[in-house]
N, C-alpha and C positions, 0 to 999 in steps of 0.2 A: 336816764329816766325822763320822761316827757312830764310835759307840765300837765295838769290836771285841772288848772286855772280855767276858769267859766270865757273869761273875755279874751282869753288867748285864743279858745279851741273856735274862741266866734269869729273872731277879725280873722284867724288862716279860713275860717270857711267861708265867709264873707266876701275874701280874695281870691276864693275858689284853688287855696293853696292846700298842698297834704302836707299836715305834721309830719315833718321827717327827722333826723339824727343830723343836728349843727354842731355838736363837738363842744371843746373847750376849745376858745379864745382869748389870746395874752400869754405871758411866759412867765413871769413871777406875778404880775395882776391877771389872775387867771379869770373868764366869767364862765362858764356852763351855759351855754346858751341854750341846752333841752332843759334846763330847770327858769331859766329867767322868763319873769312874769311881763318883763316892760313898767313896771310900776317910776320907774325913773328915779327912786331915794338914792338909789348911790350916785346920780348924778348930781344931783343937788348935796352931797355930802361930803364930798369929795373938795377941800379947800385948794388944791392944783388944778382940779380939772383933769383928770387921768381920763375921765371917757366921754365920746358923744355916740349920739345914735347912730346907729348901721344903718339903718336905711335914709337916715337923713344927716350926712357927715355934717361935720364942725356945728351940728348943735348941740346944745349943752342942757339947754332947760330940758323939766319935767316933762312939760306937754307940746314938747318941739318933736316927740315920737311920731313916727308918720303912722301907726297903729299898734295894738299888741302883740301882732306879728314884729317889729320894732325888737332891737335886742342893743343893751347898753357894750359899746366896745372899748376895752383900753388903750384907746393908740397912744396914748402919751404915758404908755404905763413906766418911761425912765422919769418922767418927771413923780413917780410916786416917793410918798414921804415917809411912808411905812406908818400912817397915825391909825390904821383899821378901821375909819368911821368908814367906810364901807361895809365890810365885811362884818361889821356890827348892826349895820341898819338892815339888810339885804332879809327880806322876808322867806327868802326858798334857800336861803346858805348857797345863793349859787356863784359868789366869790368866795375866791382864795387867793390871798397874797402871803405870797415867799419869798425871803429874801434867798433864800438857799438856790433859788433857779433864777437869781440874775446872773450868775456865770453863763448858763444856757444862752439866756439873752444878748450877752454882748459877744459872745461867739458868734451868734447868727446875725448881727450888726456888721461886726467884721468881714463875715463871711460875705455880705452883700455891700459893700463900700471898696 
């Protein structure tokens, strides 16, 4: 699903970018990147620090997004705690965290170490 979001569909037009199919990114902190709004709350909610902005790596703040094109990533989704205040602030539900696909995870750790 694409987002529907006013300020999303403006910043990719703005950047003269086409909405297209970004996937799920993360493996048990999963985010949907065609549903995320960029609004930053799971950044801010997050007490580890599981994600910073895609287009602007190792930041972390709310309005450290380089626009709403801007999509929250989990690179440090091993450091998650399992407490859901993400997935409980997240306005479009577009986290999911499972512990059931940290197996996945440290298979594909392995696989590239």
């Amino acid at each position: 699903m694409y987002t529907l979001d006013q300020k999303v569909k403006a910043a990719y037009a703005e950047n003269g970018e086409e909405i297209k199919p970004m996937g799920i990114h993360g493996t048990f902190v999963a985010v949907d990147w065609d549903s995320c709004i960029a609004d930053g709350v799971c950044l801010l909610s997050c007490p580890v620090k599981v994600f910073e902005w895609y287009k602007n790596p190792g930041e972390t703040g709310r309005n450290d997004r380089k626009d709403y094109t801007d999509k929250a990533s989990p690179v440090k989704e091993a450091d998650c705690i399992w407490c859901m205040a993400c997935v409980e602030v997240c306005p479009t539900k577009a986290i999911k965290v499972d512990q059931a696909n940290m197996d996945i995870h440290e298979k594909e750790i392995a696989r590239f170490s």
